[in-house]
C-alpha positions as CSV (number, residue, x, y, z in Angstrom):
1,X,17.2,-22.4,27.9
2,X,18.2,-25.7,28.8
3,X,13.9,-26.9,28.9
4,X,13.6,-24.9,25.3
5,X,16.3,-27.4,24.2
6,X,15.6,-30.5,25.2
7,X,11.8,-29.4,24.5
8,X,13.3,-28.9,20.6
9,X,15.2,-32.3,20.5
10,X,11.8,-34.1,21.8
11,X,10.1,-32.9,18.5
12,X,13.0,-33.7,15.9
13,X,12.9,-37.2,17.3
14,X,9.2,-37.4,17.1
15,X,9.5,-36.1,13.5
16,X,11.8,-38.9,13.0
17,X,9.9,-41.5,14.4
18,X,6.7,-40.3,12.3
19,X,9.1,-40.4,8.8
20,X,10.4,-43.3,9.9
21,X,6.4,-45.3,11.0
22,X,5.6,-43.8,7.6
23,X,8.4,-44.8,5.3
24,X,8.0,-48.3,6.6
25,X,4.1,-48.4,6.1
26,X,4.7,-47.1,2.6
27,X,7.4,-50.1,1.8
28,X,4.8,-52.5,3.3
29,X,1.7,-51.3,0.8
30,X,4.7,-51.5,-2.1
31,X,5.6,-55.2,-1.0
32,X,2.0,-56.1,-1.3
33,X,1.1,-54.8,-4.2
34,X,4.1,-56.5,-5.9
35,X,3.2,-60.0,-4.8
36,X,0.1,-59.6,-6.2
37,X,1.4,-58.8,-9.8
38,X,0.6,-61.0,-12.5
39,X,-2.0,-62.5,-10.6
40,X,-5.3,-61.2,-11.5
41,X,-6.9,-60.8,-15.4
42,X,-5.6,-58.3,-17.7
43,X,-8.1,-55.2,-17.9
44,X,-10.2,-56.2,-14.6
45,X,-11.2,-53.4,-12.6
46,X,-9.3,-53.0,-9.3
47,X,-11.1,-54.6,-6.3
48,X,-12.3,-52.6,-2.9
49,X,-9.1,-53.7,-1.1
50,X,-6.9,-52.3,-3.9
51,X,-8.3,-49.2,-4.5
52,X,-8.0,-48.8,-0.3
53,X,-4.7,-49.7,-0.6
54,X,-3.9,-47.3,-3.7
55,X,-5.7,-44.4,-1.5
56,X,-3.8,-45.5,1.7
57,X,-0.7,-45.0,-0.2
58,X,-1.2,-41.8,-1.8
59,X,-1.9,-40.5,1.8
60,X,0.9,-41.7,3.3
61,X,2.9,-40.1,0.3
62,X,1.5,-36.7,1.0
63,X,1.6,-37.2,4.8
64,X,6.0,-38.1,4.2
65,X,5.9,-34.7,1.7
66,X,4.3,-32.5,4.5
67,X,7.0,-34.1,7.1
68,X,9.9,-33.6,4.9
69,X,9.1,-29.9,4.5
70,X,8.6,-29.5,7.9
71,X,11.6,-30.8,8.8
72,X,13.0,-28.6,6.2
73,X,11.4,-25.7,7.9
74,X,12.8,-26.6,11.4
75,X,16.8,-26.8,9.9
76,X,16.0,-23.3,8.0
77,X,14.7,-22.5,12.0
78,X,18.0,-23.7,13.3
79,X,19.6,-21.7,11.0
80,X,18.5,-18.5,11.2
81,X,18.9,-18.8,15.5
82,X,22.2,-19.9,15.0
83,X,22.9,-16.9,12.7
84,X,21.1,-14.4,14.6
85,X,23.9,-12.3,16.1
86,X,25.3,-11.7,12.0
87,X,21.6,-11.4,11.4
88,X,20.6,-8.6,14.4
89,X,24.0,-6.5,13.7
90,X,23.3,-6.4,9.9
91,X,19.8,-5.2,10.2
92,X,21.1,-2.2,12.8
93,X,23.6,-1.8,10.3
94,X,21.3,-1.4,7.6
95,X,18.7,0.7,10.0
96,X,21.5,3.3,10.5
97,X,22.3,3.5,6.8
98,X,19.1,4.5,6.2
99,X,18.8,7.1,9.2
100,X,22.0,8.4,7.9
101,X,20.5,9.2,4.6
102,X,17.2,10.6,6.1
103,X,19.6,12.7,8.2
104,X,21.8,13.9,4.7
105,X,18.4,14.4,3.1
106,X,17.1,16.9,5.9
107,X,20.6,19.1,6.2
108,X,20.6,19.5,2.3
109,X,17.3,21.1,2.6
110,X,19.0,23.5,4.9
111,X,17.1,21.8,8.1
112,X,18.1,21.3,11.6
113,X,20.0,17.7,11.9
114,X,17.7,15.4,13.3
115,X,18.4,13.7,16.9
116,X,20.4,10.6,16.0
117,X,18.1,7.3,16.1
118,X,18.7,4.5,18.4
119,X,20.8,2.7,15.7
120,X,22.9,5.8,15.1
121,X,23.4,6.0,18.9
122,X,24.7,1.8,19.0
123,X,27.1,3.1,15.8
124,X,29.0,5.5,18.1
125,X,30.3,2.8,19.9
126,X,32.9,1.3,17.4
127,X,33.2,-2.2,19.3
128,X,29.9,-3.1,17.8
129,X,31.1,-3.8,14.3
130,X,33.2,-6.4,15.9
131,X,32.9,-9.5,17.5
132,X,33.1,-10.5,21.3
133,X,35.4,-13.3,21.8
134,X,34.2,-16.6,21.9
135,X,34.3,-18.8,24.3
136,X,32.7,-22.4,25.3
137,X,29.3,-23.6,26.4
138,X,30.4,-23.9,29.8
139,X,31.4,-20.2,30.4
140,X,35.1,-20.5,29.7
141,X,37.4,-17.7,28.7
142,X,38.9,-16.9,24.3
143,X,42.5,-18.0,24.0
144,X,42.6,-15.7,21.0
145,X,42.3,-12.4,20.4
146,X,39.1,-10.1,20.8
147,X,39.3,-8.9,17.5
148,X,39.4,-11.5,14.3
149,X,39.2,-10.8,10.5
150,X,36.8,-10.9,8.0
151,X,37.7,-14.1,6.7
152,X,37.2,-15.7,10.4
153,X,34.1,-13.7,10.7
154,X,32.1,-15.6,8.1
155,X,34.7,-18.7,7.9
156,X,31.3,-21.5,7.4
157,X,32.7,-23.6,10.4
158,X,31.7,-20.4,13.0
159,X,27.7,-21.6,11.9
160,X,27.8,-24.8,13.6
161,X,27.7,-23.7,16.4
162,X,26.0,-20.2,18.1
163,X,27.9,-17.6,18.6
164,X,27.6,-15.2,21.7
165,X,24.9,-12.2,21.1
166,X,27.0,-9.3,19.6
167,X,27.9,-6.1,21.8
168,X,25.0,-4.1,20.2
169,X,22.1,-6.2,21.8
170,X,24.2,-5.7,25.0
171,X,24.3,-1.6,24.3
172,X,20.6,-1.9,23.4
173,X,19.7,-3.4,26.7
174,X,22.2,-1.3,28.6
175,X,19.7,1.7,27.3
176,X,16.6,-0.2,28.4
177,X,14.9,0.7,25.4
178,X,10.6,0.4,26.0
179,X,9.0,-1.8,23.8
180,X,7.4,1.3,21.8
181,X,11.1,1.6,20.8
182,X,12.0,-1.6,19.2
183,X,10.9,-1.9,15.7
184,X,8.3,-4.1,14.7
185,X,7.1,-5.1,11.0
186,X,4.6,-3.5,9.3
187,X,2.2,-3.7,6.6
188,X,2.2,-1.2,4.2
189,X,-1.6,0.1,3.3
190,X,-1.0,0.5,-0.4
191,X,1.6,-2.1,-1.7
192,X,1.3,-4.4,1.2
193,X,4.9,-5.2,1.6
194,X,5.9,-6.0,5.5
195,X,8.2,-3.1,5.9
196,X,10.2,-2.3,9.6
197,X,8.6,0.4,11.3
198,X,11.6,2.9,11.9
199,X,11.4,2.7,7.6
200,X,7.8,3.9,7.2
201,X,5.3,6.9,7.9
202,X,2.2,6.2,10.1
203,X,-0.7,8.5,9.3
204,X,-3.3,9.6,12.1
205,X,-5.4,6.6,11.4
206,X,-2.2,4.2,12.3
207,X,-2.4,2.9,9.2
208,X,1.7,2.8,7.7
209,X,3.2,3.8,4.2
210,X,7.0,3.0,2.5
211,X,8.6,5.3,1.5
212,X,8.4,4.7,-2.3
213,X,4.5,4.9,-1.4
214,X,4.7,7.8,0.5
215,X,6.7,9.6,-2.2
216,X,4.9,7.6,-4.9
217,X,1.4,9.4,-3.4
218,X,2.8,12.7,-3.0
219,X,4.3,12.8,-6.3
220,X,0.8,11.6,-8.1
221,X,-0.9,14.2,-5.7
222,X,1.1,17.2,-7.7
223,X,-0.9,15.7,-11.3
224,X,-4.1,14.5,-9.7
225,X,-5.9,17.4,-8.0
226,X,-8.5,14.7,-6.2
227,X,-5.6,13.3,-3.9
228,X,-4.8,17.2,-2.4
229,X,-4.1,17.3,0.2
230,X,-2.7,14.4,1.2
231,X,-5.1,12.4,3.6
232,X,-5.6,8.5,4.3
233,X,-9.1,7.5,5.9
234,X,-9.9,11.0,5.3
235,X,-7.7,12.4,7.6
236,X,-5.7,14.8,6.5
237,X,-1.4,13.9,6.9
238,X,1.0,15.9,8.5
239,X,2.9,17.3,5.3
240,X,5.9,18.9,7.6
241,X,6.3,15.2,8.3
242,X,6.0,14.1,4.9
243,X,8.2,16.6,3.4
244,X,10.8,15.2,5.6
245,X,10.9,11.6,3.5
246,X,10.8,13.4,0.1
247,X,13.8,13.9,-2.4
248,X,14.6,17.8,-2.4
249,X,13.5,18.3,-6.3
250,X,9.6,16.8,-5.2
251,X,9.4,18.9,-2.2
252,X,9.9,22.1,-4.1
253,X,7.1,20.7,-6.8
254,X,4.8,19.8,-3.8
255,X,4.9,23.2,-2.3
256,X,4.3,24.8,-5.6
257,X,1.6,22.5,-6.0
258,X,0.2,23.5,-2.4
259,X,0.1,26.8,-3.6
260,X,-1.7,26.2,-6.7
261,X,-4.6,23.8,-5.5
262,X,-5.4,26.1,-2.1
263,X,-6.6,29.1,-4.4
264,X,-10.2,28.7,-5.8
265,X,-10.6,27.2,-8.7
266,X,-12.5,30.3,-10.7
267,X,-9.2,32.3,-9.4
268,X,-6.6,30.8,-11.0
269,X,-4.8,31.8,-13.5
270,X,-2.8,29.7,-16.1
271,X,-0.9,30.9,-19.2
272,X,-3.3,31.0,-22.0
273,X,-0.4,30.1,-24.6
274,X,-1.1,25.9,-25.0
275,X,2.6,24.9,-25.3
276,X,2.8,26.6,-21.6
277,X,0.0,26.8,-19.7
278,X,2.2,27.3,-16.7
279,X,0.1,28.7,-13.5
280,X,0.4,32.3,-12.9
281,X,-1.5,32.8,-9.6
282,X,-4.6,34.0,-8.3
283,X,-6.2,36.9,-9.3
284,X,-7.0,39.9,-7.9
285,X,-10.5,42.3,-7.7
286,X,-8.9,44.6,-10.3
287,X,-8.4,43.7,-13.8
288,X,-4.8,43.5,-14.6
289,X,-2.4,42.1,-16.9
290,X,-0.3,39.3,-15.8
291,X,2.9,38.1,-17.9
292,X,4.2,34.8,-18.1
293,X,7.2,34.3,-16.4
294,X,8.2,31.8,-19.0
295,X,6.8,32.5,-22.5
296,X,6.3,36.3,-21.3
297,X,3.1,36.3,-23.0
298,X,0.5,38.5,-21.3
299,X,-2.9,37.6,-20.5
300,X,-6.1,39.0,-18.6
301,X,-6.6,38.0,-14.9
302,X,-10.6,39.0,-15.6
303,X,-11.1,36.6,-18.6
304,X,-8.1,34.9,-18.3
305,X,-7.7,35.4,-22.3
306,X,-4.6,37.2,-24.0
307,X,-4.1,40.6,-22.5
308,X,-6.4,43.0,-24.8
309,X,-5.5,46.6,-23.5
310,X,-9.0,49.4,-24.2
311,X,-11.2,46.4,-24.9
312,X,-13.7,44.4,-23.1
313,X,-13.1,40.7,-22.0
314,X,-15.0,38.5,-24.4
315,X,-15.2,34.6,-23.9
316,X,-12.9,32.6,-25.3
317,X,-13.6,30.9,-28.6
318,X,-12.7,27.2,-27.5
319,X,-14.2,27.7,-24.1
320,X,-17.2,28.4,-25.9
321,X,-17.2,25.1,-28.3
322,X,-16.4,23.2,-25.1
323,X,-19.8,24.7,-23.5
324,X,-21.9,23.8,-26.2
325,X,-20.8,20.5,-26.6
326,X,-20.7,19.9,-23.0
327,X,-24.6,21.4,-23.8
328,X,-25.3,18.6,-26.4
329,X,-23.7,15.8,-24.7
330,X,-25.7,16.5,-20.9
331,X,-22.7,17.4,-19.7
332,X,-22.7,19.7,-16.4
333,X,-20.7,22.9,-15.2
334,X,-19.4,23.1,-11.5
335,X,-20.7,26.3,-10.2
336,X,-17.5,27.2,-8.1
337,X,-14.7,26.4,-10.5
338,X,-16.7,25.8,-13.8
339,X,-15.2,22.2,-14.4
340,X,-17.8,20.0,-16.8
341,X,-18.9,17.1,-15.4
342,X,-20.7,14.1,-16.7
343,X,-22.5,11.4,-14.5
344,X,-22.0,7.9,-15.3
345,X,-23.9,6.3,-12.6
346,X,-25.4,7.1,-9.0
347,X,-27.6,9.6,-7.9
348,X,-27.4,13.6,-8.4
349,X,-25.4,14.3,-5.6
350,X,-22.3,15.8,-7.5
351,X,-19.0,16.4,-5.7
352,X,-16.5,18.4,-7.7
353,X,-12.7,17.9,-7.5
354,X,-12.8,21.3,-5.9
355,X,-15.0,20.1,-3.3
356,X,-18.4,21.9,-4.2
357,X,-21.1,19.5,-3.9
358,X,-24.4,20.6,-5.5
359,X,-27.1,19.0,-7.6
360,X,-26.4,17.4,-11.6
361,X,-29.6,18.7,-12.6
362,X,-30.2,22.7,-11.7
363,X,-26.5,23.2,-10.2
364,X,-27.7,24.4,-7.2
365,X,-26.0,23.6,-3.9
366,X,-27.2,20.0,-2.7
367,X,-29.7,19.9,-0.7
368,X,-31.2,23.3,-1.4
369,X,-33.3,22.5,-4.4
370,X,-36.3,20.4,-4.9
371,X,-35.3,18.4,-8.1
372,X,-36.1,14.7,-7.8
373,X,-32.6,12.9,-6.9
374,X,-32.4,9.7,-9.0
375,X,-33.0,8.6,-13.2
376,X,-35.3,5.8,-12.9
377,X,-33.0,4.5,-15.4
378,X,-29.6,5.1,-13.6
379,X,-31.5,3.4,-10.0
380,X,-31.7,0.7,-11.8
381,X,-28.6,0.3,-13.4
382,X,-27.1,1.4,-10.0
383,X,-29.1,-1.3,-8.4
384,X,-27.9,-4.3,-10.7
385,X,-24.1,-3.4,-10.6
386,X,-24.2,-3.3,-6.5
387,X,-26.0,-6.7,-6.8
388,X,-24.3,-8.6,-9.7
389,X,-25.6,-12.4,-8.8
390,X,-26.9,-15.1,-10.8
391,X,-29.3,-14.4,-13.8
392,X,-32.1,-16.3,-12.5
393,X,-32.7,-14.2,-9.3
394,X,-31.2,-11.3,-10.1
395,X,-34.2,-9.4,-11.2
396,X,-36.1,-9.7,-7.6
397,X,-32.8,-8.7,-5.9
398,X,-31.8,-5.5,-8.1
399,X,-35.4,-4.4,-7.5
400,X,-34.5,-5.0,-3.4
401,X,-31.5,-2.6,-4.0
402,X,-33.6,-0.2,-5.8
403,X,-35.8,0.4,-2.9
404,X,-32.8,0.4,-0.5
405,X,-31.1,3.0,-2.9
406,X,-33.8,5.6,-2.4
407,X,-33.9,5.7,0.9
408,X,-29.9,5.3,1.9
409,X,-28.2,6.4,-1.7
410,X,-25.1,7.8,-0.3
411,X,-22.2,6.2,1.3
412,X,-20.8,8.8,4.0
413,X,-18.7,5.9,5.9
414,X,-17.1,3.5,3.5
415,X,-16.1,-0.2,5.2
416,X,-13.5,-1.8,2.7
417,X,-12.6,-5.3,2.2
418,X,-10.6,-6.8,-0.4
419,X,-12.2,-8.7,-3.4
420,X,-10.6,-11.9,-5.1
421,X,-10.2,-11.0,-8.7
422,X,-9.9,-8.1,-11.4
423,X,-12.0,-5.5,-12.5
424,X,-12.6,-1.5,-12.8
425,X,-11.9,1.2,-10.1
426,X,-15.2,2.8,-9.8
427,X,-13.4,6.1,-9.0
428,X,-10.7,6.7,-10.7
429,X,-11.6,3.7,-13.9
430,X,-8.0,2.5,-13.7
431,X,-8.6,-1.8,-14.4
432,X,-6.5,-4.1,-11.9
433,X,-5.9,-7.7,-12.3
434,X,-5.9,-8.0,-8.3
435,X,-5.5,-5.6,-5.5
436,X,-9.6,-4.5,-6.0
437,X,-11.4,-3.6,-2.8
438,X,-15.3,-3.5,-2.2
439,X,-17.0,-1.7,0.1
440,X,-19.1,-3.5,2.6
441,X,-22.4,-0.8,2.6
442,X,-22.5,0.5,-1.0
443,X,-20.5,-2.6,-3.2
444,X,-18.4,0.6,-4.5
445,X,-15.3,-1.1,-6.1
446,X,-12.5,1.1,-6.0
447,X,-8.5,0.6,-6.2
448,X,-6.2,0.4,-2.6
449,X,-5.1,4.8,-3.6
450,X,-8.7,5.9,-4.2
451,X,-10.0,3.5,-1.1
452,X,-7.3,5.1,1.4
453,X,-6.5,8.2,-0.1
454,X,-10.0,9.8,-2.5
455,X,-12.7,8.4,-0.6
């Protein structure tokens, strides 16, 4: 401790000394450039040794602003050491708080009470909300009493000095808690915030979410069909886990969720009434009538139409406009769950929110069918928005990608990187100002949720 110290006062004094060499050289250029006033002809343009002397000074200047926030730097240093014991017993204070609530949140979904953390554990021991006594540098014993008040607690005269570590780090040690124990910061993959890592969630591939990210995801997942089930780096997350950090109200809509998204698409059935539209289930072989729970209106599990009792399912009227505009536009129909899609750019190779991958062209499961699998067109296109570069040698290097693209058109192992600047979400066509990532192999664009969590 001692070396540390005298190793810290060495490099104050040398910061000193360097101010001090520069302040001096800085009054010396000033003196001469004063003596000099008045001397030469009005409008004549500076000389060699006076624009060396103007550039000498304006580096000094920057090298005495780069000192002085050093040294600013090194007291804000000194500070936060000397307030480290308030410092370490607020942020276990502040750890348990939040273990406290986890542990509320779990017994009011009628759950098991967790284990108590390591911070609940130091809590159980009232002394650590209080200070040890102080005493001298020198070992010497308190005069006072162990205990002191509030007021003496954060009286601004106890910072000039350190304090002994508070009983907590001593309870800590006494547990001999492994390093895999102590919390560390973290980065979180979708905001980026540094976050503690008793205060996030760690998916299989290590990488960690917040909790307002980790709610925020599974709360978007119960709208956006894409993101179920919940999976980063396209492994899929532990939802008994996650359910464990969500507010009671979203786990319910989660699960409901779960139920809805895990039956097939063509089997689900919805309330046909438009101002409901509530889901209803899957349905069955047999043709039955199924009542809404909430509008009571009845409808067909076979057409999925109002219930029509004695007559034969017909199709609906405004599935059937949708059809043939989907039919005039080039649109395509999924051939599990009948969603129409339309291909903006790429090759063929369709993959449906249900997961059915098949071909844009016949509908027929990829890879089964002999239909050719790019648009001349759309290769091209493709091939100048994965190379945007300069105009003049742009054409030579979209006609490269082109014959790169018919060879290796797919992109089964994206490598993302994040991109300076705005633009477009390839996937999901959400525009961000920042925050864009770009894949390494395929120049995909795509958002920080579709890059961790779609793709």
């Amino acid at each position: 401790m001692a070396t540390t110290d005298t190793h810290a006062r060495d490099l104050s004094e040398d910061l000193d000394t360097e101010l001090l060499i520069a302040k001096l050289t800085l009054q010396d250029i000033d003196d001469i450039e004063s003596s000099r006033k008045g001397k030469g002809r009005e409008g004549a343009p500076l000389t060699d040794e006076e624009l060396a002397f103007n550039e000498q000074a304006e580096s000094i200047r920057n090298l005495l602003n780069l000192l002085a926030d050093y040294k600013f730097a090194q007291s804000i240093d000194g500070a936060l050491e000397t307030d480290r014991t308030h410092l370490v017993t607020f942020s276990v204070l502040n750890d348990a708080e939040e273990d406290d609530h986890l542990a509320a949140l779990a017994l009011s979904r009628g759950e098991n009470l967790p284990p108590p953390t390591v911070f609940q554990q130091a809590l159980e021991d009232p002394s650590v909300l209080l200070r040890e006594p102080r005493g001298n540098s020198t070992g010497g014993t308190s005069t006072g009493s162990d205990f002191s008040s509030s007021d003496e607690e954060f009286d601004d005269s106890s910072l000039e000095k350190p304090q002994p570590k508070p009983r907590v780090n001593q309870l800590i040690n006494r547990k001999r808690l492994t390093q895999r124990e102590i919390p560390v910061r973290v980065e979180c993959i979708i905001c980026g915030d540094r976050i503690s890592s008793t205060r996030s969630f760690r998916a299989p591939c290590s990488h960690h979410y917040c909790l307002g990210c980790i709610r925020d995801l599974a709360e978007a997942s119960t709208r956006d069909e894409t993101l179920y089930p919940l999976r980063c780096c396209k492994q899929q997350l532990p939802m008994d886990n996650v359910m464990r950090l969500l507010p009671s109200p979203l786990v319910d809509l989660v699960q409901l969720k779960s139920i809805e998204f895990s039956t097939p698409a063509a089997s689900r059935v919805y309330c046909c009434n438009r101002t409901c539209s509530i889901y209803l289930g899957g349905a069955s072989d047999d043709k039955t009538d199924i009542v809404c729970s909430k509008c009571d209106t009845a409808i067909c599990s076979a057409c999925k139409n109002p219930a029509h009792p004695g007559e034969e399912c017909t199709d609906n009227i405004m599935t059937l406009e949708v059809k043939a505009l989907a039919a005039t536009q080039g649109w395509q129909t999924c051939p599990t769950c009948n969603a129409i899609i339309e291909l903006k750019q790429g090759c063929y190779h369709m993959t449906c929110r249900c997961s059915a991958q098949f071909c844009y062209l016949c509908t027929a499961l990829w890879k089964t069918c002999q239909c050719r699998q790019w648009d001349e067109e759309r290769l091209e296109n493709e091939a100048a928005r994965r190379d945007a570069v300069l105009p003049g040698v742009q054409l030579g290097r979209v006609f490269q990608q082109m014959e790169e693209l018919r060879i290796n058109h797919e992109c089964l192992d994206h490598t993302w990187r994040f991109r300076h600047g705005g633009g477009q979400c390839d996937e999901c066509g959400d525009f961000l100002p920042v925050f864009l990532m770009r894949c390494r192999n395929c120049q995909m664009l795509a958002c920080r949720r579709c890059s961790a969590n779609r793709l």
